[in-house]
N, C-alpha and C positions, 0 to 999 in steps of 0.2 A: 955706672957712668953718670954723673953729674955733668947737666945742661945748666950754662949759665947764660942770662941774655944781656943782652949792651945794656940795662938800666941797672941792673946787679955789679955793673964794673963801674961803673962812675968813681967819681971823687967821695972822698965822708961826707956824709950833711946828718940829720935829723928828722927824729919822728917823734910828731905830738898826738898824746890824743887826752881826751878828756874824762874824767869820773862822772859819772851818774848820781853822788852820795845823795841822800837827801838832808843831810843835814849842812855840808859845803863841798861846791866842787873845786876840783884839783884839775891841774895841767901836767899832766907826767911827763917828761922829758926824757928823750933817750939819744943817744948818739949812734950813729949807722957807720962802720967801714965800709970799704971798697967790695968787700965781700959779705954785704950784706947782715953780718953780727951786729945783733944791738943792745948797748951797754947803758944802765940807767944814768940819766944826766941829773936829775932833781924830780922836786914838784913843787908846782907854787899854786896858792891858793887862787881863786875867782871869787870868792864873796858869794858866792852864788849858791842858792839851790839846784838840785835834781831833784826825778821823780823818784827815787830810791831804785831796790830791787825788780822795780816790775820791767816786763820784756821790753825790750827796744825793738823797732822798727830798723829794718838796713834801708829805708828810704831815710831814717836821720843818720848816717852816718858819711861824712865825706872824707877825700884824701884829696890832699894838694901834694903834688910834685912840681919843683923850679929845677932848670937844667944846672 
């Protein structure tokens, strides 16, 4: 039996999240359905460094959701 909750059923939107590289990070892009599958969209660069491979913290990591 598969449980599905009322945010699983929504409309498509998207999910970003970001690279760590250390030499540039990336913005990886993905597209979300209704049923929650997610299909890569892109990735665009940020100019930016990371700290490479070393551990992350889940205190840096956030999630935004818009209705």
């Amino acid at each position: 039996m598969q449980l599905m909750n009322n945010f699983s059923r929504q409309r498509p939107s998207m999910v970003y999240i970001m690279t760590n590289n250390d030499v540039m990070n990336q913005i990886i892009a993905y597209s979300r359905d209704g049923k929650g599958m997610l299909t890569y969209a892109g990735a665009y660069p940020t100019y930016g460094r990371g700290t490479g491979p070393k551990e992350v913290s889940t205190r840096q990591l956030t999630m935004v959701s818009t209705p």
